[in-house]
VOMI-778125 format. One record per residue (C-alpha): x, y, z; residue in three letters; residue number from 1. Coordinates in steps of 0.1 Angstrom, whole numbers. Example, Ala and Ser with C-alpha at 12.3 -4.5 7.8 and 13.67 -1.06 7.14 Angstrom:
# residues 2
SITE/px/py/pz/res/n
SITE/123/-45/78/ala/1
SITE/137/-11/71/ser/2
This chain:
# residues 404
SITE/px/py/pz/res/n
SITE/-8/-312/-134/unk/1
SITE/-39/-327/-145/unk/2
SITE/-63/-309/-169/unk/3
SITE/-88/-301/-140/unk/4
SITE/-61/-284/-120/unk/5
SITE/-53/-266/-148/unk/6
SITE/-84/-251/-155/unk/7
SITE/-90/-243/-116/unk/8
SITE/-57/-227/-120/unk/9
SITE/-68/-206/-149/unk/10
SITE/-102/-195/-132/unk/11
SITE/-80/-181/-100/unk/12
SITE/-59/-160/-121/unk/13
SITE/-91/-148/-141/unk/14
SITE/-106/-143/-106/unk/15
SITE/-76/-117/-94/unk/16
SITE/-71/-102/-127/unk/17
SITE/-108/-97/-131/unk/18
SITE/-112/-82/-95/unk/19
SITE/-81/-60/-101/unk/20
SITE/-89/-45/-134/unk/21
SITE/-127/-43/-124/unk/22
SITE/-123/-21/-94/unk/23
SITE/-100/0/-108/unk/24
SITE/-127/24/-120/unk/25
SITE/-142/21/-94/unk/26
SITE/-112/31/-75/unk/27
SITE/-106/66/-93/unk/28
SITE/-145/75/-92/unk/29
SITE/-140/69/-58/unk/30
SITE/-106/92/-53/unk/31
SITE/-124/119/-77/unk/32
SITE/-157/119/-56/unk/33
SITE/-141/117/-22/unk/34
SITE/-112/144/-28/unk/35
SITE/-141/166/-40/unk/36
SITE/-163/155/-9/unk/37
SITE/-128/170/13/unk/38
SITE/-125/201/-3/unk/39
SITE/-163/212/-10/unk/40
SITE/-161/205/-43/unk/41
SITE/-186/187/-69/unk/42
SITE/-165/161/-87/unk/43
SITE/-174/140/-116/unk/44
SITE/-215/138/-119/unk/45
SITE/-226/139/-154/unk/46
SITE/-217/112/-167/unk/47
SITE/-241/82/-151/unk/48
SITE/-254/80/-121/unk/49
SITE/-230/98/-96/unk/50
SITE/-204/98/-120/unk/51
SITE/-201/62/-123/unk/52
SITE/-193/63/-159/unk/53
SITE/-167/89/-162/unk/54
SITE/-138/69/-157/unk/55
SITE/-149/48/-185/unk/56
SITE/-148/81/-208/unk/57
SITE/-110/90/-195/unk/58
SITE/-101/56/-204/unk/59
SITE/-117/62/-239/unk/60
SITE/-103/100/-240/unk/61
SITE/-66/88/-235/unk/62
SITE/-71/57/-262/unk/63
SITE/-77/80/-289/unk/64
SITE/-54/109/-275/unk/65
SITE/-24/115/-296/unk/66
SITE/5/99/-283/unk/67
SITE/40/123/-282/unk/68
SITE/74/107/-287/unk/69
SITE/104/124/-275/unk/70
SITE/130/128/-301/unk/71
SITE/162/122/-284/unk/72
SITE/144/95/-256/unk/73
SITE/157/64/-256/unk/74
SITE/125/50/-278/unk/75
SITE/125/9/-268/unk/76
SITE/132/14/-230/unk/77
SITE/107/45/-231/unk/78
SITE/78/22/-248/unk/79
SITE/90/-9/-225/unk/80
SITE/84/14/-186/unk/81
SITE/52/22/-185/unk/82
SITE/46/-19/-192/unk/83
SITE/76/-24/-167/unk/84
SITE/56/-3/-145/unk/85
SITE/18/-24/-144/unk/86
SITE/32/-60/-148/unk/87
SITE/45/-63/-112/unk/88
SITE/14/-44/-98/unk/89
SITE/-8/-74/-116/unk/90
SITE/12/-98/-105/unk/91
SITE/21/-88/-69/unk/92
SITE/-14/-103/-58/unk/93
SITE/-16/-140/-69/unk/94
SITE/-4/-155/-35/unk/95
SITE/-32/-135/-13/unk/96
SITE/-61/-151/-4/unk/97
SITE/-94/-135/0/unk/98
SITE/-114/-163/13/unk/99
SITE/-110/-199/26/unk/100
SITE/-121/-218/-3/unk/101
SITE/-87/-227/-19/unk/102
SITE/-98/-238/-48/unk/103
SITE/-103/-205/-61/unk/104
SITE/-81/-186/-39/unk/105
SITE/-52/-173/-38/unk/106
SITE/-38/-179/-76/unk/107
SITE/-5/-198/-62/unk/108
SITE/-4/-206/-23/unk/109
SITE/35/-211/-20/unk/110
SITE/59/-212/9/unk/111
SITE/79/-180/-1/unk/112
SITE/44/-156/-3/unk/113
SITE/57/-126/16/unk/114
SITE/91/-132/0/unk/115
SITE/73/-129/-39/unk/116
SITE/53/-100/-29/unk/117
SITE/80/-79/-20/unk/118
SITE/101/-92/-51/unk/119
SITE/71/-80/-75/unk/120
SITE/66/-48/-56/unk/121
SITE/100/-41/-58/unk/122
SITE/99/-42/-94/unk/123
SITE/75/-16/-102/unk/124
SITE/106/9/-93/unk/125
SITE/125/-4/-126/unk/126
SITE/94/11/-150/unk/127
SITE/101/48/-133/unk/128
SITE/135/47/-133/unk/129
SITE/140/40/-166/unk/130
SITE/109/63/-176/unk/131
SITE/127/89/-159/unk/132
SITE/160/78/-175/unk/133
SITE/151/73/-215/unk/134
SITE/126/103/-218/unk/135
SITE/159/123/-217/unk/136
SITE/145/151/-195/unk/137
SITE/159/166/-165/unk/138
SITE/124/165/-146/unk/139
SITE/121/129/-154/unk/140
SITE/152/118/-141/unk/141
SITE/148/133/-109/unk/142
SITE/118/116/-104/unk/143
SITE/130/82/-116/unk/144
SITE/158/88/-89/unk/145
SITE/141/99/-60/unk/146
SITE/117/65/-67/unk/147
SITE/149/48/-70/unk/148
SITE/158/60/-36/unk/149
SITE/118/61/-19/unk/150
SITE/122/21/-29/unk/151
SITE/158/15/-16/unk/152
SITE/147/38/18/unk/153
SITE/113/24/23/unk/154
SITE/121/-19/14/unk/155
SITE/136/-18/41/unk/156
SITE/111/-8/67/unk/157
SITE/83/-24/51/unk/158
SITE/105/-57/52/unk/159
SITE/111/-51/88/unk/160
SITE/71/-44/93/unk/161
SITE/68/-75/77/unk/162
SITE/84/-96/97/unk/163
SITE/63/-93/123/unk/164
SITE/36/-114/108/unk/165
SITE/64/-143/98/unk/166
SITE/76/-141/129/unk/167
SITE/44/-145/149/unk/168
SITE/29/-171/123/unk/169
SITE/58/-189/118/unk/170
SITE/55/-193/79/unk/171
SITE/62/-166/44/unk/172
SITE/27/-181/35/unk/173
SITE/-2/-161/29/unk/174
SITE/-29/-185/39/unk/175
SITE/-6/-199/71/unk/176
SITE/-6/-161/85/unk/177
SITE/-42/-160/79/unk/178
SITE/-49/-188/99/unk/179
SITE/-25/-175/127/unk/180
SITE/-50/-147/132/unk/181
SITE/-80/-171/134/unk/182
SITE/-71/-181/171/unk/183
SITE/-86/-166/202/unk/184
SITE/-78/-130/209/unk/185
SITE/-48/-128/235/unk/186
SITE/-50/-169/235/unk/187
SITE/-82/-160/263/unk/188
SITE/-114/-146/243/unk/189
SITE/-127/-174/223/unk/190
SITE/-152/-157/208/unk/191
SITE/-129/-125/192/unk/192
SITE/-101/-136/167/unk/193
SITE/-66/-128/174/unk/194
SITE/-59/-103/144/unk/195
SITE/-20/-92/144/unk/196
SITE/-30/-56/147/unk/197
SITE/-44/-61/182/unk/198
SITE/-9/-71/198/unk/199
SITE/20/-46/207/unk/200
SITE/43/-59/179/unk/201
SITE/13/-63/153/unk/202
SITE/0/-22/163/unk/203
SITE/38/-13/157/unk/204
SITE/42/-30/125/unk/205
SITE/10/-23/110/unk/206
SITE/21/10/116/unk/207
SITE/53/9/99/unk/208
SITE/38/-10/70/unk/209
SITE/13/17/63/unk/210
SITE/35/44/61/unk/211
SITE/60/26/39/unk/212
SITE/26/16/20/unk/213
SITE/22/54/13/unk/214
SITE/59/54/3/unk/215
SITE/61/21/-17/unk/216
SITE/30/36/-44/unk/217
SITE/40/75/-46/unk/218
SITE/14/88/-28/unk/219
SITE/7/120/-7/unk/220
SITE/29/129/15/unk/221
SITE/56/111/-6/unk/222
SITE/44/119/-39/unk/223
SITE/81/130/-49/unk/224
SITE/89/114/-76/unk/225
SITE/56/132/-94/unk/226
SITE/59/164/-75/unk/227
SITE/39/188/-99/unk/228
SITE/47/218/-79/unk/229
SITE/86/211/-86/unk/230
SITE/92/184/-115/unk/231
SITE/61/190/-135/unk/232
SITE/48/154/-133/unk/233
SITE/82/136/-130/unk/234
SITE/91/106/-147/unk/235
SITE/55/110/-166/unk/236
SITE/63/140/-179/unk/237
SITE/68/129/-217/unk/238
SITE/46/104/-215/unk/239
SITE/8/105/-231/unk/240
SITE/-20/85/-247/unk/241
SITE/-17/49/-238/unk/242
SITE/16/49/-221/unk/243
SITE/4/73/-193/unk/244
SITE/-28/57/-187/unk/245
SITE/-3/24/-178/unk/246
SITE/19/41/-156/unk/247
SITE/-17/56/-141/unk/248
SITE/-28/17/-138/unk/249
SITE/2/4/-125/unk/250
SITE/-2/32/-94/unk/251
SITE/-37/24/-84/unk/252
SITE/-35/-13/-90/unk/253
SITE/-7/-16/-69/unk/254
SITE/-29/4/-42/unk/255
SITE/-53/-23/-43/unk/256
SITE/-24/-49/-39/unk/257
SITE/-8/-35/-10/unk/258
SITE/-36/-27/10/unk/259
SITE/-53/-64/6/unk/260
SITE/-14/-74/18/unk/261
SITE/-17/-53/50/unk/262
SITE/-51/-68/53/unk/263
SITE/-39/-108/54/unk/264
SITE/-10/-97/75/unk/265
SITE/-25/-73/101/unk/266
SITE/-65/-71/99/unk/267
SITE/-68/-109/97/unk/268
SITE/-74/-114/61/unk/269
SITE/-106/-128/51/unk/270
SITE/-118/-131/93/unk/271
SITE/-142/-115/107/unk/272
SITE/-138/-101/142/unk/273
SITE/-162/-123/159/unk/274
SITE/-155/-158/156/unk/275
SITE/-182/-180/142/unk/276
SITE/-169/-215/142/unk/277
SITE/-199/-223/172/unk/278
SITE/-223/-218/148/unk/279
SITE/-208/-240/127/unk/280
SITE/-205/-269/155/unk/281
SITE/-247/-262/158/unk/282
SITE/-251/-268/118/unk/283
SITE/-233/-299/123/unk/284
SITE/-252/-309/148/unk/285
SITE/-286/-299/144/unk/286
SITE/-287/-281/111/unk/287
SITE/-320/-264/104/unk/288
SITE/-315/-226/105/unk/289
SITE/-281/-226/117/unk/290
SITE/-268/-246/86/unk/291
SITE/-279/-214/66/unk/292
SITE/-263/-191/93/unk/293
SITE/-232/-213/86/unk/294
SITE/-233/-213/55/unk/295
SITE/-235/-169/53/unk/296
SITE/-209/-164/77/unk/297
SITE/-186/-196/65/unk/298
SITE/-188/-195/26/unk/299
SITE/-201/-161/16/unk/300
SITE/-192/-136/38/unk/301
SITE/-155/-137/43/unk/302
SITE/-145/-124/9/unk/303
SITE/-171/-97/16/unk/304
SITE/-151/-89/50/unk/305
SITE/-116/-88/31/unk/306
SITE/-132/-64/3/unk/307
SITE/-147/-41/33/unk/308
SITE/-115/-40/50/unk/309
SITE/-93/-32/15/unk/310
SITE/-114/-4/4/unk/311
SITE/-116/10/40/unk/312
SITE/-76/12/37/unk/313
SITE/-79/25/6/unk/314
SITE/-102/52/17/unk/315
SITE/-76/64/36/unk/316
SITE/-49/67/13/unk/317
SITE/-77/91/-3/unk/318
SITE/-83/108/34/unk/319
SITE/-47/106/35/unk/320
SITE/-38/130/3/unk/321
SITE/-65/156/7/unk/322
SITE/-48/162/42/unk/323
SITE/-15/162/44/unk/324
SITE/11/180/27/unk/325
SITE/38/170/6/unk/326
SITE/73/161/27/unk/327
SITE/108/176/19/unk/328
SITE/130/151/4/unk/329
SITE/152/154/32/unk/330
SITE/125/150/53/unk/331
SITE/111/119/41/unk/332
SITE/148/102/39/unk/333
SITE/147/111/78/unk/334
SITE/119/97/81/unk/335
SITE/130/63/66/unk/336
SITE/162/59/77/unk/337
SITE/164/77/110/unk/338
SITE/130/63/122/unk/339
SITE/110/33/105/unk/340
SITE/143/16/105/unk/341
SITE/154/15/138/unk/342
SITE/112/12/151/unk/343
SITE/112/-17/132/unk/344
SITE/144/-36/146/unk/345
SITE/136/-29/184/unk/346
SITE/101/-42/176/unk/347
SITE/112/-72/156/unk/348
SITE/139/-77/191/unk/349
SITE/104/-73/217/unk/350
SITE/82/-99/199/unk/351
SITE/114/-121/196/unk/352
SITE/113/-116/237/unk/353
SITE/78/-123/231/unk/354
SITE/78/-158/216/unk/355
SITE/108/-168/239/unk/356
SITE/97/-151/278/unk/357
SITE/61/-146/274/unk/358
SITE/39/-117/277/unk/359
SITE/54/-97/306/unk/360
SITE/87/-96/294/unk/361
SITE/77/-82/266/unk/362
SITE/51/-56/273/unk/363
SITE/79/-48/301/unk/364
SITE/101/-45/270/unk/365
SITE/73/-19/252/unk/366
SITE/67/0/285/unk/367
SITE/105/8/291/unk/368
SITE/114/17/251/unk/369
SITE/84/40/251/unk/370
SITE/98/54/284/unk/371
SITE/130/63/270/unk/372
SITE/116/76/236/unk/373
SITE/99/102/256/unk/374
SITE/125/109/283/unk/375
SITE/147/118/255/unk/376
SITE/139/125/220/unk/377
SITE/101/134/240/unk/378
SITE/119/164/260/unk/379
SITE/131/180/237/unk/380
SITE/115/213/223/unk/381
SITE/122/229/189/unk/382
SITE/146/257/192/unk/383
SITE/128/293/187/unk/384
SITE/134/307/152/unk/385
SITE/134/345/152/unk/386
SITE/124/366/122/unk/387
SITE/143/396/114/unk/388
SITE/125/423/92/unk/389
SITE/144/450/70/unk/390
SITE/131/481/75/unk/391
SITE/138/493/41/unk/392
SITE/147/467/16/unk/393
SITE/161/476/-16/unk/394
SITE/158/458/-51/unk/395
SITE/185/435/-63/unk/396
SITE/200/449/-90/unk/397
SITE/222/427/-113/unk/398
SITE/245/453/-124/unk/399
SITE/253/469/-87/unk/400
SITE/257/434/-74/unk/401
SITE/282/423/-104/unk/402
SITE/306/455/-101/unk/403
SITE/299/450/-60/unk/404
């Protein structure tokens, strides 16, 4: 490696770093302002304009806050999570790239891109178990183990969601897929590009991949492993100062992350929905106005798409939380194993049909596995729960019940 690539090199990571760690605030102002927008609240205002500035004076509030050690927590592994916990959410995004110039994007384009993402994302479960673990408090190990088992539950799915993308592209790399989803819609509209999302198999996996999205960062409905309501804040219960604000981080950087991955897989990356490559032939050809129209839509307006289509996933994990409730545990293990699981497989089989048969084959496939699904799980209605009131109930009382 020559000094030039090296200092190319350097720039892309400052590049990702400095996009990840500069929206972040913007992130939470956002969360803060839309949450309060759902429920017909205010939300942060006084601070700057809108509220602009009011992360800015959390961030300062939890720097000076005093920070509380547990005295029988495991003190190394409790100061080494929360670090355990943002590393892989920084790292997760160096092999996505948010626009075609490759010379400043993505940080690393290697062969095994899917493959590293899901490595780093896996990671981020290590920092919450061991929070959970070393803070030696029964709240925070049940939240370290339920993310121990959200990750084990929801890998899965999201790997099989995944596939889809290899599978169709051909390649693990980020840039490859990308490219994949410039071709014409269907292989028929020239002037639409074929995003992954507008096929059968794509729809289906997109839709797997966002749920296990929802899964894979702890957030609503699958916020367990914080669940105020019944472990106080889980595995950050002891934590404070510094050390929560990194475990906060870690959450929403990894938010960021994931949804720019679901965007090079499924929304065509950096692409925009109309295909402008002819108005690149005319700047070619007769330059003039068109080499400035090329020039917009070519250099300086995919990175733009790719930001509009993260934050617009990112809204809705927002949308998402001030709507739904919280699952069951039992119900969100059903939900991974009994369903996202076996989705995935049969969809992985019908774009496998796909690439070998053709089209019909395969939206003969979808047509006769959506018929079943309905002709039997479908039919089935809920059995009728009946309530029985006592007319007169009568306290418990300890001491009848004990000699009883």
């Amino acid at each position: 490696m020559t000094l030039v690539d090296l200092g190319w090199a350097l720039l892309r990571i400052a590049i990702m770093l400095g996009f990840l760690l500069g929206t972040l605030p913007l992130v939470i102002w956002l969360e803060r302002r839309a949450l309060a927008w759902f429920q017909c609240r205010v939300g942060p205002n006084r601070l700057g304009p809108f509220g602009l500035l009011q992360p800015m004076a959390d961030a300062a509030k939890l720097f000076f806050k005093e920070e509380i050690v547990p005295a029988n927590a495991d003190r190394l592994i409790w100061a080494l999570a929360p670090a355990l916990s943002l590393f892989p959410a920084l790292v997760a995004a160096a092999t996505i790239p948010w626009g075609p110039n490759r010379l400043l994007t993505p940080v690393a384009d290697v062969d095994i891109g899917l493959l590293y993402f899901l490595a780093m994302s896996s990671l981020a479960a290590y920092g919450v178990l061991l929070a959970g673990w070393s803070s030696n408090n029964k709240y925070s190990l049940l939240g370290g183990l339920r993310a121990s088992a959200q990750v084990i539950s929801y890998e899965l799915g999201m790997g099989l969601a995944l596939a889809t993308a290899i599978l169709a592209s051909g390649s693990l790399r980020m840039t490859s897929i990308v490219e994949m989803q410039a071709e014409p819609l269907w292989g028929v509209v020239p002037f639409l590009h074929n995003w992954l999302i507008f096929t059968p198999w794509g729809l289906v996996g997109g839709a797997l991949f966002f749920i296990c999205m929802l899964a894979e960062t702890n957030r609503a409905p699958f916020d367990l492993p914080e669940a105020e309501s019944e472990l106080v804040a889980g595995y950050q219960t002891e934590y404070s100062s510094m050390k929560f604000a990194a475990f906060f981080m870690g959450e929403y950087i990894a938010i960021i992350a994931i949804c720019a991955i679901m965007t090079t897989c499924f929304l065509g990356g950096y692409l925009a929905p109309v295909n402008f490559s002819p108005i690149q032939t005319l700047a070619e050809t007769q330059g003039g106005v068109f080499s400035v129209l090329a020039t917009i839509t070519v250099a300086l307006m995919p990175p733009i798409w790719f930001l509009l289509k993260v934050f617009g996933l990112v809204f809705s994990f927002i949308w998402i939380r001030a709507t739904l409730l919280r699952l069951r545990y039992d119900q969100l293990m059903n939900l991974g194993w009994r369903f996202l699981i076996p989705v995935g497989l049969v969809n992985l089989a019908l774009l496998v049909v796909y690439i070998v048969f053709g089209w019909v084959p395969a939206l003969v496939g979808y047509a006769l596995v959506a018929g079943l699904y309905f002709a039997t799980v479908g039919a089935r209605r809920p059995p009728k729960r009946t309530v029985e009131l006592v007319s007169q109930a009568q306290p418990y009382r300890p001491k009848e019940a004990h000699l009883g």
